[in-house]
C-alpha positions, 0 to 999 in steps of 0.5 A, spaced: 214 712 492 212 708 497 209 700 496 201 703 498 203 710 493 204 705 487 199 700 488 194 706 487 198 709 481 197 703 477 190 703 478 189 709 477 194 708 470 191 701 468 183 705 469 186 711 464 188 705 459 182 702 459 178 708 458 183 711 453 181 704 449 175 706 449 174 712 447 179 711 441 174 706 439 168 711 439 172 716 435 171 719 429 176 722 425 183 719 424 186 725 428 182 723 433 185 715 433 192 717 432 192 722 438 188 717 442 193 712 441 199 717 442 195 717 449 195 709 450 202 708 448 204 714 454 199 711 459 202 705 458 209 707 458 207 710 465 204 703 467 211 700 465 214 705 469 211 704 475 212 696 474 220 697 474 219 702 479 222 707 475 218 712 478 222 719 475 217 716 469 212 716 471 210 723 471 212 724 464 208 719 461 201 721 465 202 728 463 203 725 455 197 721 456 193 727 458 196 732 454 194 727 448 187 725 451 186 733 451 188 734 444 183 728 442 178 732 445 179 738 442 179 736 436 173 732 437 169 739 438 172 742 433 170 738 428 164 739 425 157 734 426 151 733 422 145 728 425 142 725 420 134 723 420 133 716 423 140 714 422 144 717 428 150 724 428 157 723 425 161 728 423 161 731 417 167 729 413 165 721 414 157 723 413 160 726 406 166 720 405 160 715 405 155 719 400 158 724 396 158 719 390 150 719 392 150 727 392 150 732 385 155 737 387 150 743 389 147 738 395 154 736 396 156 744 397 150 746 400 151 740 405 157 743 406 156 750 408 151 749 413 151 752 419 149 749 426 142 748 425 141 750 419 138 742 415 138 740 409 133 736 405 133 731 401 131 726 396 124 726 393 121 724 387 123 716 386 128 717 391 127 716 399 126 723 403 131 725 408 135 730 411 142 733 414 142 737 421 148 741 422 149 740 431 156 743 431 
């Protein structure tokens, strides 16, 4: 590899880095995180390889980067997501994990079997009104 070529590899391989950084930041299940980091770490490596020049590395690093990166983002469409009335979207799992203590188990099976689309109202009475959109 030529002097010019990893110049440009190592931009190219320092940018990925700092985009994975941010998008495990703005992931939203554990599975997410940990792929996310397997996919740093790889970039990282590629990085690390194109620094030594050990430039047979490099390509094997990238290709673990972007496979990682791609599962991440499988996952991310796979999961399930609600948007919540004046609060924002989340997945389901984490919408559960923060206010199944607050849910009597009918809402809590009801939240969980809705499909895309379908909303779920809460509250009334004493307690404040609200209500749960299934998005995917």
């Amino acid at each position: 590899m030529s002097p010019q070529q990893r110049n440009s590899a190592l931009v190219k391989a320092a940018r990925l880095v700092a985009r994975l950084r941010v998008e495990r930041r703005r992931a939203t299940t554990s599975a997410q995180v940990e792929l996310l980091g397997a996919a740093v770490e790889h970039a990282l490596l590629a990085v690390e390889a194109l620094e030594y020049q050990r430039d047979d590395e490099v390509h094997g690093h990238l290709a673990e980067a972007d496979a990682a990166w791609a599962a991440a983002q499988r996952v991310a469409l796979e999961e399930p997501r609600v948007v919540i009335e004046g609060v924002g979207e989340c997945t389901l799992a984490a919408f559960l994990a923060d206010n199944g203590d607050g849910l009597n188990e009918e809402a809590h099976e009801m939240i969980s079997r809705l499909a895309v689309g379908e909303t779920y109202h809460g509250g009334g009475g004493a307690a404040a009104e609200w209500q749960v959109r299934r998005t995917a």
